[in-house]
Backbone and ligand atoms as CSV (ligand in chain L), in Angstrom:
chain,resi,resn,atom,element,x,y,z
A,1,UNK,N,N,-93.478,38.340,-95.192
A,1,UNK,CA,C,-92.637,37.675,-94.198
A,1,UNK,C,C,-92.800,36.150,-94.284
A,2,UNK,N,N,-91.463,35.453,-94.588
A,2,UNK,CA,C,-91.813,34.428,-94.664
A,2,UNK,C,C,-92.008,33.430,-93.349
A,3,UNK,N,N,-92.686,32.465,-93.031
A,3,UNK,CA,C,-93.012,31.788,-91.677
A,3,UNK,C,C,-92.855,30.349,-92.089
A,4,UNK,N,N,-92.152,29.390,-90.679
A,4,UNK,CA,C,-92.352,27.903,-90.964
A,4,UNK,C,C,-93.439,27.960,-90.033
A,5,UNK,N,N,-93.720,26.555,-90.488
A,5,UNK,CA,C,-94.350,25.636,-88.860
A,5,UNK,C,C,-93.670,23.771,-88.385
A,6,UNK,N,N,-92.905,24.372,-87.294
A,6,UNK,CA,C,-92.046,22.890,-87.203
A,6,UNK,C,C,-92.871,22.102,-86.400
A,7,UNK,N,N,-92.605,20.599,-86.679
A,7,UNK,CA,C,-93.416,19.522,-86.306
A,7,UNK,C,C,-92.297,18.950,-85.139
A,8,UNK,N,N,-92.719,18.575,-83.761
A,8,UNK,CA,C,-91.903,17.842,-82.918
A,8,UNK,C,C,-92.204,16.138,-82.948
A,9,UNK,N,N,-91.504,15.798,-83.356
A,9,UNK,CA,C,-91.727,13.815,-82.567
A,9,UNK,C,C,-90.707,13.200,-82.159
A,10,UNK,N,N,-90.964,12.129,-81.483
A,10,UNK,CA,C,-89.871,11.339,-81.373
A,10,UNK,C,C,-90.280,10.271,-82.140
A,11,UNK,N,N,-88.512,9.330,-82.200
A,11,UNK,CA,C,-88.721,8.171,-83.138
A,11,UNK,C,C,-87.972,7.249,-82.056
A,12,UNK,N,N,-88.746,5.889,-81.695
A,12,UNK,CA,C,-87.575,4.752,-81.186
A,12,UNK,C,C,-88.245,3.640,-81.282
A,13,UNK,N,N,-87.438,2.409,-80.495
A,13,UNK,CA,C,-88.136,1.384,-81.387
A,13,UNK,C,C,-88.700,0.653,-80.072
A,14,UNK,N,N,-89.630,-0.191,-80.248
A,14,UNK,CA,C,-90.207,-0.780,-79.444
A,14,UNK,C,C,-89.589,-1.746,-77.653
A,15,UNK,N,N,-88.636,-2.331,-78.600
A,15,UNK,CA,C,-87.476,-2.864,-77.623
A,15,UNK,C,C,-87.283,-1.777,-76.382
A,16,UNK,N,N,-86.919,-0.117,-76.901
A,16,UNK,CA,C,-86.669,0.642,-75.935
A,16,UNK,C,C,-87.431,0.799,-74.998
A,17,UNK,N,N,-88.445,0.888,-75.160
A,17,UNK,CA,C,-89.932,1.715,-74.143
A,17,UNK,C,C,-89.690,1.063,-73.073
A,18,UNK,N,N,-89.776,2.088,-71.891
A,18,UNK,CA,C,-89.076,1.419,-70.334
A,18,UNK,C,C,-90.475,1.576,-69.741
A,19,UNK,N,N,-91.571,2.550,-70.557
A,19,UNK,CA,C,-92.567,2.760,-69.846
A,19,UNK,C,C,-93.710,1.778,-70.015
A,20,UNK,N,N,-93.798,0.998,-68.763
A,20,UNK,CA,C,-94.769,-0.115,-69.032
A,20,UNK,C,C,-95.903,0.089,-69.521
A,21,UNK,N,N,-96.642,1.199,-69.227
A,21,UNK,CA,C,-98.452,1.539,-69.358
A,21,UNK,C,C,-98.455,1.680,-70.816
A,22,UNK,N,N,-96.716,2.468,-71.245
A,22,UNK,CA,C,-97.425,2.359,-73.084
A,22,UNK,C,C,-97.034,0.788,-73.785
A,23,UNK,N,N,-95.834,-0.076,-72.913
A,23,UNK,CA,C,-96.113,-1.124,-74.009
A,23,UNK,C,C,-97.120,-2.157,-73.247
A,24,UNK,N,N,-97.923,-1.526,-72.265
A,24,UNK,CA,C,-99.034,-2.818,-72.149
A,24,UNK,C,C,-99.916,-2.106,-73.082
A,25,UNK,N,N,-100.354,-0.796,-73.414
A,25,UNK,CA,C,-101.133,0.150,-74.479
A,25,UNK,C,C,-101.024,-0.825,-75.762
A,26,UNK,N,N,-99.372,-0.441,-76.271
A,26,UNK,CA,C,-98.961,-1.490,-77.730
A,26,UNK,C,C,-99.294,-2.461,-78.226
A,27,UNK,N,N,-99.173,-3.217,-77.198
A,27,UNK,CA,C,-99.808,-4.757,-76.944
A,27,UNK,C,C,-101.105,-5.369,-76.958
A,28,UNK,N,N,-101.658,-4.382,-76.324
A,28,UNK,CA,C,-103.456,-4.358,-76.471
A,28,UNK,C,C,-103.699,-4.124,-77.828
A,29,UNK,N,N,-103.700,-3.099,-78.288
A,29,UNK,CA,C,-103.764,-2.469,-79.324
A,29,UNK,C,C,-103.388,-3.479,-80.747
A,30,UNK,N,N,-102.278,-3.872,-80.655
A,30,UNK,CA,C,-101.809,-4.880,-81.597
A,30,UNK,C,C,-102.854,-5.834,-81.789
A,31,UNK,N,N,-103.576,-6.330,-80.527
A,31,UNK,CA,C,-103.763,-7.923,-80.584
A,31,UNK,C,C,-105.107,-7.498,-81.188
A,32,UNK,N,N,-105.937,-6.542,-80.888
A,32,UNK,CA,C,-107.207,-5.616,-81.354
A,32,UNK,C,C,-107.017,-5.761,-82.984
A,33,UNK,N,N,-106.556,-5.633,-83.337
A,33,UNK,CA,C,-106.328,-5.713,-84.972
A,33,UNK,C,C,-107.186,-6.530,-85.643
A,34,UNK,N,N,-107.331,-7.881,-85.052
A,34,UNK,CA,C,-107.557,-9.170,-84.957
A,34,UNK,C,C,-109.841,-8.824,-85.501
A,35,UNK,N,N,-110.090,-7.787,-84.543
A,35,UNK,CA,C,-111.311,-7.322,-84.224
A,35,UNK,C,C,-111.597,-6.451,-85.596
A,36,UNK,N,N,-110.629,-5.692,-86.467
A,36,UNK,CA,C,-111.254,-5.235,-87.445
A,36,UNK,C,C,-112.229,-5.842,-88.389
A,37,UNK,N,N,-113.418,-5.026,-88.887
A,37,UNK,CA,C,-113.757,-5.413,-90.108
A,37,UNK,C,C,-113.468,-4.499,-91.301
A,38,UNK,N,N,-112.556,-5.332,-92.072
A,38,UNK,CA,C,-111.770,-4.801,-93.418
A,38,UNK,C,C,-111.504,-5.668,-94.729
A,39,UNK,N,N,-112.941,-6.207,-94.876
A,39,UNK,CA,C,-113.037,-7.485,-95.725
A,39,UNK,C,C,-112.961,-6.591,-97.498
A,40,UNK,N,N,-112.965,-5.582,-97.582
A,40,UNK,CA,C,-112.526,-4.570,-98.686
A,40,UNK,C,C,-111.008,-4.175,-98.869
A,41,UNK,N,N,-110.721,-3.631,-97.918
A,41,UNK,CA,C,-109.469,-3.040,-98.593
A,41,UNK,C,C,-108.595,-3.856,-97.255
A,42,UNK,N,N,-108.335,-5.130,-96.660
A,42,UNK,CA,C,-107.959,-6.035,-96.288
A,42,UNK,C,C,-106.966,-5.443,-95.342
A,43,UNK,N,N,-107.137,-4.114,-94.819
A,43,UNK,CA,C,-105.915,-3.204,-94.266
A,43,UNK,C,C,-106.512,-3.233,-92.629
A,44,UNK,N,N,-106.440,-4.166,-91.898
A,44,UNK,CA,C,-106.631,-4.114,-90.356
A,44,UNK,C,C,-106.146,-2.978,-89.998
A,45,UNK,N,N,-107.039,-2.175,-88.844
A,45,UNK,CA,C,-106.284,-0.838,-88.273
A,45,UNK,C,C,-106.830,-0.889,-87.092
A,46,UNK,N,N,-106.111,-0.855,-85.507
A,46,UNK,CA,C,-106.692,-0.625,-84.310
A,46,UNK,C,C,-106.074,0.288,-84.014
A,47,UNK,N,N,-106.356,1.133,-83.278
A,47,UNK,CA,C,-106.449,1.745,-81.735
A,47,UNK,C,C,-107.003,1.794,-80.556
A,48,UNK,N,N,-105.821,2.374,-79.610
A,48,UNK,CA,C,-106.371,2.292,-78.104
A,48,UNK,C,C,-105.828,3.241,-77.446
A,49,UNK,N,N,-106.648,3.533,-76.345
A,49,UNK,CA,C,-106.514,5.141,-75.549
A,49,UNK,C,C,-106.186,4.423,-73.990
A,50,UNK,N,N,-105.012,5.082,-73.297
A,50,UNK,CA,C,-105.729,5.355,-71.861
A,50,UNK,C,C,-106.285,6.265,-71.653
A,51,UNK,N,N,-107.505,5.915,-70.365
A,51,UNK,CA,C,-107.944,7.111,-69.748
A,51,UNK,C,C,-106.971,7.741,-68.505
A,52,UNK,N,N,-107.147,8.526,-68.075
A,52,UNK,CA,C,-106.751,9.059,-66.870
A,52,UNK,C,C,-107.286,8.003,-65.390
A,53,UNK,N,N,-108.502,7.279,-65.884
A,53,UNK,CA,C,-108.390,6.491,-64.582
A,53,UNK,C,C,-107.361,5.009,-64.479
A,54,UNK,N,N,-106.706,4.676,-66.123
A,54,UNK,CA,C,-106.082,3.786,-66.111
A,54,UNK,C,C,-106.500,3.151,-67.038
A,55,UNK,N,N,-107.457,3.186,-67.749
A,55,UNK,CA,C,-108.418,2.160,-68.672
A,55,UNK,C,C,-108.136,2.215,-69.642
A,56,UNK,N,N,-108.365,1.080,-69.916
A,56,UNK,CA,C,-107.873,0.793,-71.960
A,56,UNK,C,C,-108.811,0.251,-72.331
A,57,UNK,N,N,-108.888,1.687,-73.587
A,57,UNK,CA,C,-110.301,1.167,-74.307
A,57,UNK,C,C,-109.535,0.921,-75.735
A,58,UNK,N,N,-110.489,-0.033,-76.658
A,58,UNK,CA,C,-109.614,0.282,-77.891
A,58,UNK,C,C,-111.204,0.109,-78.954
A,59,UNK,N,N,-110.710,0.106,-80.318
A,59,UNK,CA,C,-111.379,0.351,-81.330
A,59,UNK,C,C,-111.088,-0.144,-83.028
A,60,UNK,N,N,-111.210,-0.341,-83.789
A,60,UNK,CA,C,-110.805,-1.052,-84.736
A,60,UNK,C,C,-111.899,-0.719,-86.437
A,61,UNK,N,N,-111.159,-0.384,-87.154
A,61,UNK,CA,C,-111.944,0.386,-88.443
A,61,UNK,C,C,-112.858,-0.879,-88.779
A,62,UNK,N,N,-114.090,-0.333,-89.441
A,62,UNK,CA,C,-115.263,-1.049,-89.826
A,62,UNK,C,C,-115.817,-0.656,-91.299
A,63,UNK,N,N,-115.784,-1.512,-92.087
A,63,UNK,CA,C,-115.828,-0.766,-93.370
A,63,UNK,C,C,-117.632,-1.583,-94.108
A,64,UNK,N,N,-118.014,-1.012,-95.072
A,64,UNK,CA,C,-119.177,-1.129,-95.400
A,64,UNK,C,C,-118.956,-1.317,-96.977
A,65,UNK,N,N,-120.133,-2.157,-97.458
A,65,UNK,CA,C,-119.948,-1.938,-98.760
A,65,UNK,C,C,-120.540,-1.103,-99.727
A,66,UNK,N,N,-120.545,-0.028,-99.084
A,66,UNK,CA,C,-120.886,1.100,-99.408
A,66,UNK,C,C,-119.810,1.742,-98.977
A,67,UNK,N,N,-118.416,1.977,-99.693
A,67,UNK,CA,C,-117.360,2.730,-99.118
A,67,UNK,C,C,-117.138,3.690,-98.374
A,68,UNK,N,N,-117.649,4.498,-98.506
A,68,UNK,CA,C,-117.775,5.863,-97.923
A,68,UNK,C,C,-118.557,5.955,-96.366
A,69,UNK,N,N,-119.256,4.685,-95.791
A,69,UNK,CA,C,-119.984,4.978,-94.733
A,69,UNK,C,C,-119.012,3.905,-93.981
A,70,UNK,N,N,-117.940,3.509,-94.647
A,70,UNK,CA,C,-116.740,3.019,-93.742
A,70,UNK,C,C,-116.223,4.174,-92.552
A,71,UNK,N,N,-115.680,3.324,-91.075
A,71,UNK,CA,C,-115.724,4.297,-90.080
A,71,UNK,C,C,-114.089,4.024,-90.105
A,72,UNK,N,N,-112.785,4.977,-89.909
A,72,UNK,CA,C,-111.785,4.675,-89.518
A,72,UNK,C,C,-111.438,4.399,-87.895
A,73,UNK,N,N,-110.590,3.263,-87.270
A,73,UNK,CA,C,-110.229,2.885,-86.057
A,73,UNK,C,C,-110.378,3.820,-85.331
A,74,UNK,N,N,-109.104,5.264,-85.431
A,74,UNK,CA,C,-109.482,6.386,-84.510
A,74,UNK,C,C,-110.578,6.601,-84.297
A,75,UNK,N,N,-111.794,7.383,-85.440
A,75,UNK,CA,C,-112.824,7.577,-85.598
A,75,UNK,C,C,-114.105,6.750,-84.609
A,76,UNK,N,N,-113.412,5.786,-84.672
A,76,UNK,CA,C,-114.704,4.827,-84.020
A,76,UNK,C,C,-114.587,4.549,-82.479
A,77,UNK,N,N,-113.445,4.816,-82.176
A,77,UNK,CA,C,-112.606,4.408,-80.955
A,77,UNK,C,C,-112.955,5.728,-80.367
A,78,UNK,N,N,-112.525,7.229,-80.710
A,78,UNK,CA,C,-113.210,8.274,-80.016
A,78,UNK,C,C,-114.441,8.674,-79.817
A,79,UNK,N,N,-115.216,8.025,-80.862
A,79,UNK,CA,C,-116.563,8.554,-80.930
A,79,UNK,C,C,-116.825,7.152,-79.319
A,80,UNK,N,N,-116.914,5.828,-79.551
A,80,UNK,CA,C,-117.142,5.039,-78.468
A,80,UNK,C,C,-116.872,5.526,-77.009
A,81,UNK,N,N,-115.824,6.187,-77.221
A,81,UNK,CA,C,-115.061,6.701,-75.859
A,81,UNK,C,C,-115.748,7.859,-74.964
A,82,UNK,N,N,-115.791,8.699,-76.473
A,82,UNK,CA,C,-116.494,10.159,-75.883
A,82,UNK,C,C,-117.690,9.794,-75.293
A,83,UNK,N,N,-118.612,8.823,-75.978
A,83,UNK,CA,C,-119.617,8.977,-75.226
A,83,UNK,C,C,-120.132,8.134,-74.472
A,84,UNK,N,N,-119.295,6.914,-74.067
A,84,UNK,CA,C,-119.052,6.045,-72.757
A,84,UNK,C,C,-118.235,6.550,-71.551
A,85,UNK,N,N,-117.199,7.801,-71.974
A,85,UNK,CA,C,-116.657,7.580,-70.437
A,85,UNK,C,C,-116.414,9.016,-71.018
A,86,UNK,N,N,-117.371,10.117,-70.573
A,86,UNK,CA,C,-117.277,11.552,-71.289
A,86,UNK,C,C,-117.038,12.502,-69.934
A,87,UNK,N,N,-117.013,12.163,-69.053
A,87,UNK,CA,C,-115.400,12.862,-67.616
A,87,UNK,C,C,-114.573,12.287,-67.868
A,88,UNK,N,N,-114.115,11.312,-68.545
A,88,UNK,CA,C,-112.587,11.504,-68.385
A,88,UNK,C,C,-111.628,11.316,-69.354
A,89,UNK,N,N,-110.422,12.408,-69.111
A,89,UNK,CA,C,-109.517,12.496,-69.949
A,89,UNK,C,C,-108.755,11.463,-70.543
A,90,UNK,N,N,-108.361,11.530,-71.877
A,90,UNK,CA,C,-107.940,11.020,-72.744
A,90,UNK,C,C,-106.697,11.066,-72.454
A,91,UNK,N,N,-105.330,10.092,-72.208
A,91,UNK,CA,C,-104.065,10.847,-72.145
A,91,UNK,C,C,-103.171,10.244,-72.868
A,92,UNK,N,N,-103.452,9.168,-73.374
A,92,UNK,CA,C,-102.841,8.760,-75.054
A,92,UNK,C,C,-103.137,7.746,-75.661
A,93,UNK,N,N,-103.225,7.868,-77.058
A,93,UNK,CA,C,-103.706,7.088,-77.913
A,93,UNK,C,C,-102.750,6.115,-79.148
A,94,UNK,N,N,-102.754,4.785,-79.511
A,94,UNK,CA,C,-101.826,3.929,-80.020
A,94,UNK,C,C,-102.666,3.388,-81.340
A,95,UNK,N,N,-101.928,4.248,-82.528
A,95,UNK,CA,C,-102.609,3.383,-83.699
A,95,UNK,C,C,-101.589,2.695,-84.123
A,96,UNK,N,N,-102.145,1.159,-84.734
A,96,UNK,CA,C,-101.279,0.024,-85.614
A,96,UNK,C,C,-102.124,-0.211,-86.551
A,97,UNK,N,N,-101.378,-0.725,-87.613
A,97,UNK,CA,C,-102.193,-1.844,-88.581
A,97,UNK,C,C,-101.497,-2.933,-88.684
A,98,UNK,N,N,-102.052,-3.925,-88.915
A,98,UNK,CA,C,-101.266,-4.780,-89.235
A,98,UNK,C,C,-100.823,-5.295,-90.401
A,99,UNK,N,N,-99.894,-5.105,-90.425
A,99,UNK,CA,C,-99.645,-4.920,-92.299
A,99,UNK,C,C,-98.111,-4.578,-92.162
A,100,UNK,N,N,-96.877,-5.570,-92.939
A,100,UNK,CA,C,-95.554,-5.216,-92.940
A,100,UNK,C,C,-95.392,-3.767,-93.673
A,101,UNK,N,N,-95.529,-3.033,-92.894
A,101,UNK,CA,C,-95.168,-1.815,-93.564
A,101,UNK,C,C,-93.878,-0.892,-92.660
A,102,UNK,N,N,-93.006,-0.233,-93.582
A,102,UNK,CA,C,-91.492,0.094,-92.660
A,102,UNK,C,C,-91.716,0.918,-91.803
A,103,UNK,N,N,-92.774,1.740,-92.238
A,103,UNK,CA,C,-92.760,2.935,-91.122
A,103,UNK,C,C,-94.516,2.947,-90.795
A,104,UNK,N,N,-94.826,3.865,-89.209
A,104,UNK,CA,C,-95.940,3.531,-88.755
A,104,UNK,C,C,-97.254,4.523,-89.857
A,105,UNK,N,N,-98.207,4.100,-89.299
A,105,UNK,CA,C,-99.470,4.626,-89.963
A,105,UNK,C,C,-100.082,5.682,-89.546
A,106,UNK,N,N,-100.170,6.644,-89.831
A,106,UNK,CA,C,-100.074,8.442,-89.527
A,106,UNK,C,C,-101.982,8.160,-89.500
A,107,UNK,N,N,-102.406,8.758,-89.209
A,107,UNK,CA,C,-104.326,9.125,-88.652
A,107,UNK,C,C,-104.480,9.999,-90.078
A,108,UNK,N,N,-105.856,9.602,-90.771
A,108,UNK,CA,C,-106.056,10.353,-92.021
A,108,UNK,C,C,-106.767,11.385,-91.397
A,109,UNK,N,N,-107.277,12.634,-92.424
A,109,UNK,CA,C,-107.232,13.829,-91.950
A,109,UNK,C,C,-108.542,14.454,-91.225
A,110,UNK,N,N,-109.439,13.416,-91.248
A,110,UNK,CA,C,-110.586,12.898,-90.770
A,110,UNK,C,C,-110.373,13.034,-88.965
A,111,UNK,N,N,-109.614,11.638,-89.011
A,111,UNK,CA,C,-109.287,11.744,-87.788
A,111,UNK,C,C,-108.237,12.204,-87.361
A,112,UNK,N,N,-107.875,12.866,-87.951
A,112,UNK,CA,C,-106.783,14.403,-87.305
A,112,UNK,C,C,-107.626,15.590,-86.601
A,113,UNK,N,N,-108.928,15.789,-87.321
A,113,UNK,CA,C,-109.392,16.478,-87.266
A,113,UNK,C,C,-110.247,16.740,-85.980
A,114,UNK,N,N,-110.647,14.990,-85.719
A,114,UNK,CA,C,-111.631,14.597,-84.422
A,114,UNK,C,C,-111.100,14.588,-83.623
A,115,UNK,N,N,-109.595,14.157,-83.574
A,115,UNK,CA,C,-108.541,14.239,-82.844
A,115,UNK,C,C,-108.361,15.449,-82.174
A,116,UNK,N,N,-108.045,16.582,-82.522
A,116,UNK,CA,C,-107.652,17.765,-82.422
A,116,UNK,C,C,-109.250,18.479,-81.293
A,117,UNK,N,N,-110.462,17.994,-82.114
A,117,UNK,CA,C,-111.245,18.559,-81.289
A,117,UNK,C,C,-111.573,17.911,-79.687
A,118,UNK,N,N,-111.351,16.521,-80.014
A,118,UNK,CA,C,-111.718,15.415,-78.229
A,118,UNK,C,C,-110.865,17.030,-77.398
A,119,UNK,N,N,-109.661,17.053,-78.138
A,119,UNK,CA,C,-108.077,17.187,-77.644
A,119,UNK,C,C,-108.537,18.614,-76.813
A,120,UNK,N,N,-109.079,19.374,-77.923
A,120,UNK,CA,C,-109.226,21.044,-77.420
A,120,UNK,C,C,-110.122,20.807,-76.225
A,121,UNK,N,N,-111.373,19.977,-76.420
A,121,UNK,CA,C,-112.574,20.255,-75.868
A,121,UNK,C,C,-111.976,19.763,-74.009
A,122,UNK,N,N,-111.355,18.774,-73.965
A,122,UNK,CA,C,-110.725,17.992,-72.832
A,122,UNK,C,C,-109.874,18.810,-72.018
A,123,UNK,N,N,-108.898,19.632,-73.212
A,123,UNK,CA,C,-107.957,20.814,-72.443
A,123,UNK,C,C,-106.912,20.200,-71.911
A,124,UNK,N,N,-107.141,18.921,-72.257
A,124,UNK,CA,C,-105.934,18.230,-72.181
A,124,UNK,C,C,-104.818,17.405,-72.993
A,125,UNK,N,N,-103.419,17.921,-73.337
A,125,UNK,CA,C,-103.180,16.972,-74.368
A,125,UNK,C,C,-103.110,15.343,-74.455
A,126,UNK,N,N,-103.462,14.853,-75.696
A,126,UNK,CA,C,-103.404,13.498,-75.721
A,126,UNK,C,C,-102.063,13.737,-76.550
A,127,UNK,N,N,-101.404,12.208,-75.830
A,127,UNK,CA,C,-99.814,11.900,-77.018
A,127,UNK,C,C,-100.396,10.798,-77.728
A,128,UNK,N,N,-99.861,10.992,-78.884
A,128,UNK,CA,C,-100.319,10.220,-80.486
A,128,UNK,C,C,-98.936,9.466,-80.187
A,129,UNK,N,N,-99.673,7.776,-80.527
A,129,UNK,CA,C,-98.596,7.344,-80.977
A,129,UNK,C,C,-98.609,5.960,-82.039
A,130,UNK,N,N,-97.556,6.168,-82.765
A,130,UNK,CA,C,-98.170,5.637,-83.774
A,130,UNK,C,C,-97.103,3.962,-83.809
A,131,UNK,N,N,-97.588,3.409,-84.085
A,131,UNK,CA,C,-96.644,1.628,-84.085
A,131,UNK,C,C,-96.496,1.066,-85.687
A,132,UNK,N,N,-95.237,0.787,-85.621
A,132,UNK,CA,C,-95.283,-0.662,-86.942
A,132,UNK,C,C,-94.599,-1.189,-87.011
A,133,UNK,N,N,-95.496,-2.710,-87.012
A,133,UNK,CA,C,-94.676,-3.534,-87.251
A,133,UNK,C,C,-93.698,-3.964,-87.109
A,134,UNK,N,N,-93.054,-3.082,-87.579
A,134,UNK,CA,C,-90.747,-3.783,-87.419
A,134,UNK,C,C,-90.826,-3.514,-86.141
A,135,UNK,N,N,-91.509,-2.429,-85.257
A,135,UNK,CA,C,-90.931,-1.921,-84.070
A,135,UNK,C,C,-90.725,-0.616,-84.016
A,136,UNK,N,N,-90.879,0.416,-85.334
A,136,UNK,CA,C,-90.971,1.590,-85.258
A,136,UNK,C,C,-92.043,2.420,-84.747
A,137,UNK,N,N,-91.940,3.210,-83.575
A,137,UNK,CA,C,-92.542,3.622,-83.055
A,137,UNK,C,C,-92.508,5.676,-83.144
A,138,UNK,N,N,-93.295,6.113,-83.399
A,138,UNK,CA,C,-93.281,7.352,-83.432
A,138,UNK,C,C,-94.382,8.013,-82.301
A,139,UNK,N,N,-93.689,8.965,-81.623
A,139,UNK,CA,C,-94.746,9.938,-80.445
A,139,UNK,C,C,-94.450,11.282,-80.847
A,140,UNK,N,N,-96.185,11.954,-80.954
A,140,UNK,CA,C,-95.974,13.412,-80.978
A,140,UNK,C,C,-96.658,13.528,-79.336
A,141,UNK,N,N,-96.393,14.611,-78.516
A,141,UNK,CA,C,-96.886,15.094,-77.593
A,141,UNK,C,C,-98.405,15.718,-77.757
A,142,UNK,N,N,-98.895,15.698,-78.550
A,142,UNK,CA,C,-99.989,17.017,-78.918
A,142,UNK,C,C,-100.555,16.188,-79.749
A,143,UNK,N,N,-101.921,16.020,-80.522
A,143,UNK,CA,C,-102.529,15.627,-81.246
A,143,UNK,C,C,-102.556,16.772,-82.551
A,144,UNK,N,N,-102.553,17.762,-81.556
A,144,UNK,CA,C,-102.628,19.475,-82.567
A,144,UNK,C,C,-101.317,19.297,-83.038
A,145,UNK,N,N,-100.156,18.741,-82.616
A,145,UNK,CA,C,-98.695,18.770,-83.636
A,145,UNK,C,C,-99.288,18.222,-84.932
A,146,UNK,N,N,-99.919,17.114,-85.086
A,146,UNK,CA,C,-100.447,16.320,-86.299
A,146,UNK,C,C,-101.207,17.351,-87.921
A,147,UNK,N,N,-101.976,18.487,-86.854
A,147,UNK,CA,C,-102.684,19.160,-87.414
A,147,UNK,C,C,-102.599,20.639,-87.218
A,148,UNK,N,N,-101.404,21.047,-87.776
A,148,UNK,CA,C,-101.145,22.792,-87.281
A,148,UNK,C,C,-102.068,23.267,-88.273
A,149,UNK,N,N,-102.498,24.565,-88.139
A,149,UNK,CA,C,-103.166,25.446,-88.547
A,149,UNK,C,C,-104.847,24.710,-88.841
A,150,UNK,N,N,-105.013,23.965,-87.690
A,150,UNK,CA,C,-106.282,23.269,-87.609
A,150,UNK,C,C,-107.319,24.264,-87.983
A,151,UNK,N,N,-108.723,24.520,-88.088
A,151,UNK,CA,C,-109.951,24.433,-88.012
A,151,UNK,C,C,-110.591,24.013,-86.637
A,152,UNK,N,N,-110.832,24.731,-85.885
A,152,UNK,CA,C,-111.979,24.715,-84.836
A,152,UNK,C,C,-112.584,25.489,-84.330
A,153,UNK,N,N,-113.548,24.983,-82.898
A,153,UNK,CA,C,-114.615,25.759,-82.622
A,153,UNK,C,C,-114.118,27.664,-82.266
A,154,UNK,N,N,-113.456,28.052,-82.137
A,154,UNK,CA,C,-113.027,29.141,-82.053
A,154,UNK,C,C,-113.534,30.279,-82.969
A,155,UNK,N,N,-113.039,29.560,-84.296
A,155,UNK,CA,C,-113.617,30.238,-85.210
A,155,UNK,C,C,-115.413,30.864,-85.288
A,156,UNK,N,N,-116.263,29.498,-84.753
A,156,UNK,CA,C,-117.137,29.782,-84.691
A,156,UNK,C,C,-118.363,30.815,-83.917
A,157,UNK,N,N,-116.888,31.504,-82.841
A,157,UNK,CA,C,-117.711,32.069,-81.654
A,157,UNK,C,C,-118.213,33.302,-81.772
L,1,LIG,N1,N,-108.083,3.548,-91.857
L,1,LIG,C1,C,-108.100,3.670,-90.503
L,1,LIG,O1,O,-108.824,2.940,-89.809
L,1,LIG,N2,N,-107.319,4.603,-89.938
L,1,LIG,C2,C,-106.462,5.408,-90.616
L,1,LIG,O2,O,-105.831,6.256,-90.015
L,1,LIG,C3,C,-106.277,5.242,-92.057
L,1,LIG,C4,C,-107.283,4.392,-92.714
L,1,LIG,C5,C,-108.932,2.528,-92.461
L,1,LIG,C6,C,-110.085,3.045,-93.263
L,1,LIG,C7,C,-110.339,1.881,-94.198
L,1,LIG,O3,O,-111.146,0.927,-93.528
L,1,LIG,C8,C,-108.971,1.260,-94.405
L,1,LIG,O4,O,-108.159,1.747,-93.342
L,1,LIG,C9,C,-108.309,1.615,-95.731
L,1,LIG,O5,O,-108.299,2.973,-95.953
């Protein structure tokens, strides 16, 4: 039997967003860029979350010269989060880079992955959203849209 798995998002552009909390989110997030260390592969990347009490935290990739013990933005931004403000929910998250690129910057599979678990463990969904540059803006509702047929604790029980 053959089976899909369809992906939901939306696409619009920055100009549109009527909802203030995500373009004061955008905005933060953007200017955070500024905070990366990416003196290797010269590719600035921030993110930023609200919490449920209103708070904006953000985060920004840190790379090493030792490649591999480089941390990605998401990555560093959830791990900070989880365990500074670990009651409360996550209810969406804004990655940019800064870098003219046409379309936005998708979370590598790393942090798809960390993503998916904050996401399960919280029970609450976070909306992904992703920014670039020109103004293209992409939202999935779900972090798990990013990552169907995930890997998690389930398996393990
Ligand atoms: N990077 C992120 O911070 N987030 C992503 O989603 C993709 C990649 C970082 C890791 C590394 O510092 C640089 O971008 C180039 O891969």
């Amino acid at each position: 039997m053959q089976k899909k798995i369809i992906i939901d998002y939306e696409e619009f552009n920055y100009d549109d967003i009527t909802d203030a909390e995500l373009k004061e989110l955008i905005d933060s997030t953007i200017k955070f860029a500024d905070n990366a260390y990416a003196p290797y592969s010269k590719f600035h990347v921030s993110a930023g979350l609200r919490l449920d009490s209103g708070k904006i935290v953000k985060g920004a990739n840190m790379e090493n010269a030792s490649y591999p013990v480089s941390i990605c933005a998401e990555r560093n931004l959830l791990s900070h989060t989880v365990s500074n403000y670990p009651n409360q929910l996550i209810t969406m998250i804004v990655v940019y880079v800064d870098k003219d690129l046409k379309v936005p910057v998708p979370p590598c599979g790393l942090c798809r992955q960390t993503l998916v678990e904050v996401e399960i463990r919280q029970k609450y969904p976070i909306q992904l959203i992703m920014y670039a540059k020109n103004g293209t803006v992409i939202r999935l509702n779900s972090c798990q849209t990013l990552l169907p047929w995930a890997f998690d604790g389930s398996f393990l029980d």
